[in-house]
ZADO-1210 file (C-alpha; in nm, 4 decimals, padded with zeros to 6 digits):
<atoms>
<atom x="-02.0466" y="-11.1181" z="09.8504" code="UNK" pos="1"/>
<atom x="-01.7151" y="-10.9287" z="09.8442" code="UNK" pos="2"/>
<atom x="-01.6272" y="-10.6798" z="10.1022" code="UNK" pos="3"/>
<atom x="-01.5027" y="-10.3521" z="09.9140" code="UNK" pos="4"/>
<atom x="-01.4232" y="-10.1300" z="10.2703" code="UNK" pos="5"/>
<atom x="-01.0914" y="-10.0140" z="10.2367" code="UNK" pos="6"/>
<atom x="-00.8311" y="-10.1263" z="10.4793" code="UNK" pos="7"/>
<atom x="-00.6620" y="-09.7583" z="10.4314" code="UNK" pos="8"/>
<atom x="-00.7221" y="-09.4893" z="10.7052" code="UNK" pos="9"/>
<atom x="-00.8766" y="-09.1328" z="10.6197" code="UNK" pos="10"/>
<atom x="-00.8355" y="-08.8099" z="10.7627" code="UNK" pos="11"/>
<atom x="-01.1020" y="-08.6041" z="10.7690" code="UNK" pos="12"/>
<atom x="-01.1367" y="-08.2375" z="10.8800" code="UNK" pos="13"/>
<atom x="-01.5002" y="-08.1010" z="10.9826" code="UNK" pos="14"/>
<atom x="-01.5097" y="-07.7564" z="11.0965" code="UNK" pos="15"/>
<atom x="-01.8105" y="-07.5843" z="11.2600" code="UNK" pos="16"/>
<atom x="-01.8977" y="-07.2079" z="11.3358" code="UNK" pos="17"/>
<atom x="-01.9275" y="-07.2274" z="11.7006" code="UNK" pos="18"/>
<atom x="-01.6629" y="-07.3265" z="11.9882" code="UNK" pos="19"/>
<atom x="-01.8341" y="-07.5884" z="12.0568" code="UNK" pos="20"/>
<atom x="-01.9645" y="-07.7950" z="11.7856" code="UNK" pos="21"/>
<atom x="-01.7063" y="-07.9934" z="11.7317" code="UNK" pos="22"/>
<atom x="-01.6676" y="-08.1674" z="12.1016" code="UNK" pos="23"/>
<atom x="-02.0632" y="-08.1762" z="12.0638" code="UNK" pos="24"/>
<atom x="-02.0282" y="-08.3701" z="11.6603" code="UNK" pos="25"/>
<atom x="-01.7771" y="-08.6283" z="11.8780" code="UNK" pos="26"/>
<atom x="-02.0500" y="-08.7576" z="12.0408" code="UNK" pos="27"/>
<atom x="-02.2644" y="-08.8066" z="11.7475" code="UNK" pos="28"/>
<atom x="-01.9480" y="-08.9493" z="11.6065" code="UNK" pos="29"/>
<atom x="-01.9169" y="-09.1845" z="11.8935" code="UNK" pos="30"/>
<atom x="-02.2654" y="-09.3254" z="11.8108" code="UNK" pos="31"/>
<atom x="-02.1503" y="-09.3434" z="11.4204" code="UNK" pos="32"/>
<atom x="-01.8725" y="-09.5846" z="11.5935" code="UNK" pos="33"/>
<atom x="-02.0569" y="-09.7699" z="11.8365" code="UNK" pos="34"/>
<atom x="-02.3503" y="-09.8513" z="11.5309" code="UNK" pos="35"/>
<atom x="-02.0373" y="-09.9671" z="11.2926" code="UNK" pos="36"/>
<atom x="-02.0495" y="-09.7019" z="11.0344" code="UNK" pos="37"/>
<atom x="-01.7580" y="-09.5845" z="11.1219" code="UNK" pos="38"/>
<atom x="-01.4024" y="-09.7124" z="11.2861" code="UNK" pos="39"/>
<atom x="-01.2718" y="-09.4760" z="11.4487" code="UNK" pos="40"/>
<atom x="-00.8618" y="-09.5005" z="11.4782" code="UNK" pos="41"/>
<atom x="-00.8126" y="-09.2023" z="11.6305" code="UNK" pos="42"/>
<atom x="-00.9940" y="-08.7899" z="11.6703" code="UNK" pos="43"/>
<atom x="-00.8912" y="-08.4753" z="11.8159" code="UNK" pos="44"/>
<atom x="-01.0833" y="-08.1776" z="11.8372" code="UNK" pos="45"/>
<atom x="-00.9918" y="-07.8135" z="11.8230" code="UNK" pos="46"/>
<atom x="-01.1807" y="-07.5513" z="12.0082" code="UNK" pos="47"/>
<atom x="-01.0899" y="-07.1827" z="11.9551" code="UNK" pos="48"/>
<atom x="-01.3126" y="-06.9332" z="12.2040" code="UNK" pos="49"/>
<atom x="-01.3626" y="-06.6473" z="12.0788" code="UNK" pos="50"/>
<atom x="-01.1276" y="-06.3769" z="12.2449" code="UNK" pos="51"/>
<atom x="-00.8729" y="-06.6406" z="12.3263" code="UNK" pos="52"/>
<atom x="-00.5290" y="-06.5998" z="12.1741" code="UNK" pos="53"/>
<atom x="-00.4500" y="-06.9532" z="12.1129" code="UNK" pos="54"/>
<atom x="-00.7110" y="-07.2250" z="12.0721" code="UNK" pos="55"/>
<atom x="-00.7560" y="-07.5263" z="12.2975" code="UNK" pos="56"/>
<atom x="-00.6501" y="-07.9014" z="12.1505" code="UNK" pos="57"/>
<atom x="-00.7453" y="-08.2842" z="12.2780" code="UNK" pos="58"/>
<atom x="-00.7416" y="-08.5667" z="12.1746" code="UNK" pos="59"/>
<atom x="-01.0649" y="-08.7865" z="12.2216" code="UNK" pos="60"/>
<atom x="-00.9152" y="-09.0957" z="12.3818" code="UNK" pos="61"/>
<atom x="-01.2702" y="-09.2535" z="12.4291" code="UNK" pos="62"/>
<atom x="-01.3111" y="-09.2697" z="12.0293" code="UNK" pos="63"/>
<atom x="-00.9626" y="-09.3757" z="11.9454" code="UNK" pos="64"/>
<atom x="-00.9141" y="-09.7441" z="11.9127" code="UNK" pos="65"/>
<atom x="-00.6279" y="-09.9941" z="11.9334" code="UNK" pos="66"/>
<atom x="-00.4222" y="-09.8332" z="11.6327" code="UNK" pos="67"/>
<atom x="-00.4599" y="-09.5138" z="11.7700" code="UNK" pos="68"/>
<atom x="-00.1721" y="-09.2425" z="11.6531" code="UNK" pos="69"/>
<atom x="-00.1227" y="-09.0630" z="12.0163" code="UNK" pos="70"/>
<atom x="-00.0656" y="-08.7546" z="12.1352" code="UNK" pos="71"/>
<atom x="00.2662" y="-08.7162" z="12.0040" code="UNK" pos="72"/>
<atom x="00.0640" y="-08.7017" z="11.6230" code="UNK" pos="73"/>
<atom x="-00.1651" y="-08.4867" z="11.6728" code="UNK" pos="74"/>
<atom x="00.0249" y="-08.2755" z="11.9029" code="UNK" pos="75"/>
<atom x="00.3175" y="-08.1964" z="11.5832" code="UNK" pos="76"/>
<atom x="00.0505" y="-08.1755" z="11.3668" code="UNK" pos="77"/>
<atom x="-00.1339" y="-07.9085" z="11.5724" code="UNK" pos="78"/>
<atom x="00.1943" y="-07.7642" z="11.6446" code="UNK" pos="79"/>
<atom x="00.2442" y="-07.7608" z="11.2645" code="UNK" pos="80"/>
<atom x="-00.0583" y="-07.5832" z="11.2230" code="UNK" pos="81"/>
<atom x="-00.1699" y="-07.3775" z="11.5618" code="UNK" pos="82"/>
<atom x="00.2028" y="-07.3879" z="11.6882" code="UNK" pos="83"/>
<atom x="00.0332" y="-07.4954" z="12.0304" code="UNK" pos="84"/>
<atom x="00.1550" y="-07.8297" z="12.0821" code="UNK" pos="85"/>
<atom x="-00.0857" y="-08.1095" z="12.2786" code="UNK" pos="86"/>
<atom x="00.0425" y="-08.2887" z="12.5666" code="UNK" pos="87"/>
<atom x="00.3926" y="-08.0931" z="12.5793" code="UNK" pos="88"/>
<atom x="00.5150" y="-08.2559" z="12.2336" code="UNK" pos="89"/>
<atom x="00.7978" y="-08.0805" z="12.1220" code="UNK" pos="90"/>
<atom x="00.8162" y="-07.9193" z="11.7848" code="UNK" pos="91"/>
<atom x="01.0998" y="-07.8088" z="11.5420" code="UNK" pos="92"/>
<atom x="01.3777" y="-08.0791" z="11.4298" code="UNK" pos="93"/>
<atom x="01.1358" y="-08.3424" z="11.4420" code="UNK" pos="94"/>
<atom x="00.8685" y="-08.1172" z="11.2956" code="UNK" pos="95"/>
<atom x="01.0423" y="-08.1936" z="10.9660" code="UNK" pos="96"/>
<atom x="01.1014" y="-08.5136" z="10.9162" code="UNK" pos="97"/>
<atom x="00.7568" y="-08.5548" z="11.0328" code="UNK" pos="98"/>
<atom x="00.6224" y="-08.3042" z="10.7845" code="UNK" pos="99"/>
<atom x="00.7764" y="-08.5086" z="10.5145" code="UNK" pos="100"/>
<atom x="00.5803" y="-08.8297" z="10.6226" code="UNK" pos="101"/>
<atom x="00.2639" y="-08.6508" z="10.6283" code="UNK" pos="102"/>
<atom x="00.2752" y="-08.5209" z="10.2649" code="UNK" pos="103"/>
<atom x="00.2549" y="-08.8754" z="10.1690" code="UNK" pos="104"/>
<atom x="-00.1179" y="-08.8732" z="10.3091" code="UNK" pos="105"/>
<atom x="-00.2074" y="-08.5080" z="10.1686" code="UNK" pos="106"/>
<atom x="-00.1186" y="-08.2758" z="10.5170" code="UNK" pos="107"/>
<atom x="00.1021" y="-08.0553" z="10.3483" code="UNK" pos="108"/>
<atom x="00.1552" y="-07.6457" z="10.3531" code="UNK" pos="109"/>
<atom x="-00.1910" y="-07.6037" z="10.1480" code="UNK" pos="110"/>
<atom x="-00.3133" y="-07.8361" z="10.3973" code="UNK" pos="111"/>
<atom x="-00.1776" y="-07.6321" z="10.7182" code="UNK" pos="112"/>
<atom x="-00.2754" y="-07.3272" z="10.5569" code="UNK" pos="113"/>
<atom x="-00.6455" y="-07.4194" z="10.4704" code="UNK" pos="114"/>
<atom x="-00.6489" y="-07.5333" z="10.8229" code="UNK" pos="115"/>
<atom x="-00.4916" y="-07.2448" z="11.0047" code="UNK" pos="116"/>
<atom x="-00.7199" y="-06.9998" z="10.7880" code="UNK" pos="117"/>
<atom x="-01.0442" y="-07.1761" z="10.8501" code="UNK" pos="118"/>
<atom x="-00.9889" y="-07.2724" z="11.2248" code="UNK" pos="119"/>
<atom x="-01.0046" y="-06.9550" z="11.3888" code="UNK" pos="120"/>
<atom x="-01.1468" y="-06.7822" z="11.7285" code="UNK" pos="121"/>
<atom x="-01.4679" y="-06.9081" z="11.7462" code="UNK" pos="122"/>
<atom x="-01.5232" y="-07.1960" z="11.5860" code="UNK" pos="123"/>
<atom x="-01.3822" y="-07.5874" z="11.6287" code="UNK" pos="124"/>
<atom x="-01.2545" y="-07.8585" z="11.4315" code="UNK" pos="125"/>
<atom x="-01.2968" y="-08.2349" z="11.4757" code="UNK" pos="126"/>
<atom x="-00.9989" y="-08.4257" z="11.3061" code="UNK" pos="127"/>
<atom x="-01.0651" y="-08.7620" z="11.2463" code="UNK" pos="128"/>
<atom x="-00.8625" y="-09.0638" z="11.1324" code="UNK" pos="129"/>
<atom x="-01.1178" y="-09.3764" z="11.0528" code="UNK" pos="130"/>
<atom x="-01.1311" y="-09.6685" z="10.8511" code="UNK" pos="131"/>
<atom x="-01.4785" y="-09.7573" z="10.6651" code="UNK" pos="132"/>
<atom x="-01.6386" y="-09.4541" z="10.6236" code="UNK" pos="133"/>
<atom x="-01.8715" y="-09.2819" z="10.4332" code="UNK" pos="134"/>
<atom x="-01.8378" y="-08.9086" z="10.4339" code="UNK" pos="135"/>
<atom x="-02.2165" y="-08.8701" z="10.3274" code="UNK" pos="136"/>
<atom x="-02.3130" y="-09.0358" z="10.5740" code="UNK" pos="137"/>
<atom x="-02.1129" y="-08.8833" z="10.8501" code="UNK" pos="138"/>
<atom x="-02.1405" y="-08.5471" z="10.7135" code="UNK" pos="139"/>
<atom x="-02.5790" y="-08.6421" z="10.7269" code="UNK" pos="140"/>
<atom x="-02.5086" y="-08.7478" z="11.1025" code="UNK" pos="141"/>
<atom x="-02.3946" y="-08.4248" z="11.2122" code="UNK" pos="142"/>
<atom x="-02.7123" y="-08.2355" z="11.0604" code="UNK" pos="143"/>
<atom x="-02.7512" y="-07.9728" z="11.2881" code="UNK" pos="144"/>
<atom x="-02.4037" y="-07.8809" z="11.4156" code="UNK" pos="145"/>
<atom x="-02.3898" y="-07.7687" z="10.9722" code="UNK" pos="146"/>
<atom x="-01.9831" y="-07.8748" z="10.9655" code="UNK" pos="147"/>
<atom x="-01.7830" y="-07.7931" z="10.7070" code="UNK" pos="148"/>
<atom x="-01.5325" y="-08.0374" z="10.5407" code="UNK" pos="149"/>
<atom x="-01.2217" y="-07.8698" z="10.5110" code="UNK" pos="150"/>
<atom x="-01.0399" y="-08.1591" z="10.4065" code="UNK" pos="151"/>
<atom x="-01.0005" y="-08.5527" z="10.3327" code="UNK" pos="152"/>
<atom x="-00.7722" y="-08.7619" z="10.1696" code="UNK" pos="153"/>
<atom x="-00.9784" y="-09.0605" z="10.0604" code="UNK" pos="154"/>
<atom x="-00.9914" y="-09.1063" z="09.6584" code="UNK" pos="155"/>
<atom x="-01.3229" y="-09.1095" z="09.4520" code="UNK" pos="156"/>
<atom x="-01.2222" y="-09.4075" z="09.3258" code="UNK" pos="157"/>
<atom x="-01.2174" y="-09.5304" z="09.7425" code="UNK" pos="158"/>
<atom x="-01.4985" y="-09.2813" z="09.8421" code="UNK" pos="159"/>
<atom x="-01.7143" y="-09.4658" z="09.5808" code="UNK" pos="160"/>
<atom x="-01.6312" y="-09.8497" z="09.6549" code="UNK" pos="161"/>
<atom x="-01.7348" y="-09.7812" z="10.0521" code="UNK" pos="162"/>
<atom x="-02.0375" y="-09.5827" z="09.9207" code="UNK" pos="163"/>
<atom x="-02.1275" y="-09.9068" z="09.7563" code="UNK" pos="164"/>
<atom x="-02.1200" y="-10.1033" z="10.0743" code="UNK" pos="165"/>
<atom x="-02.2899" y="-09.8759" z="10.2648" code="UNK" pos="166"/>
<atom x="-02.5732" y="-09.9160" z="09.9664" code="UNK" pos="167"/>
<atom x="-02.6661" y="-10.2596" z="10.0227" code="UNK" pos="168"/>
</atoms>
């Protein structure tokens, strides 16, 4: 039997309604990970208190595996977005040449705008950048926390081959 999973990582962007419910989906996530539904490369969540100017970033080091993009990633791209870099990384020259690189993938100004529009005080996002995934299935996982997916850059044509293999 031939093995459709695509070899091709996805970022996916789940927001929820409440500060919290994104560090509280990483743990369901974790479980996706640890029952091989889901490889996780690398996640960062987003938490935005309500009455804080500026919301809080991390990224989840116990989800991210070997190929994991670091902090330097998500901390440009949160700079992109938030301007609130993680762990110190700087922003501006390098901001774009790096913004150029991540058009190729779909995280472009609708994408920083969606995101900066959505994500705001009081609510979270979980980013995550994994390999074999069904969104279905992830999006069924997090039941109760109700997220919303703001964004993901996997085809039909590749949504619907891993949907297969999760079928059988």
């Amino acid at each position: 039997m031939q093995d459709t999973r695509s070899d091709s990582a996805t970022l996916t962007v789940w927001k929820f309604d409440t500060a919290s419910g994104a560090t509280q989906a990483s743990e369901t996530l974790a479980e996706l990970a640890r029952a091989d539904l889901v490889v996780i490369v690398d996640a960062a969540i987003v938490e935005w208190e309500e009455g804080k100017k500026k919301p809080k970033t991390r990224q989840l080091h116990n989800l991210a595996g070997a190929g994991a993009l670091g902090g330097a990633f998500w901390g440009m791209l949160f700079g992109l977005i938030f301007f609130v870099p993680l762990l110190g990384a700087a922003i501006g020259a390098a901001a774009g040449g790096l913004a150029g690189s991540l058009t190729d993938v779909g995280i472009d100004d609708r994408f920083i705008n969606r995101i900066r529009d959505q994500v705001t005080p009081g609510t979270s996002a979980l980013f995550v950048m994994s390999s074999d995934a069904v969104i279905d299935k992830i999006k069924d996982a997090f039941g109760a926390h109700r997220p919303e997916l703001l964004f993901t850059n996997l085809t039909g044509e590749q949504e619907a081959a891993l949907r297969d293999v999760f079928a059988e």
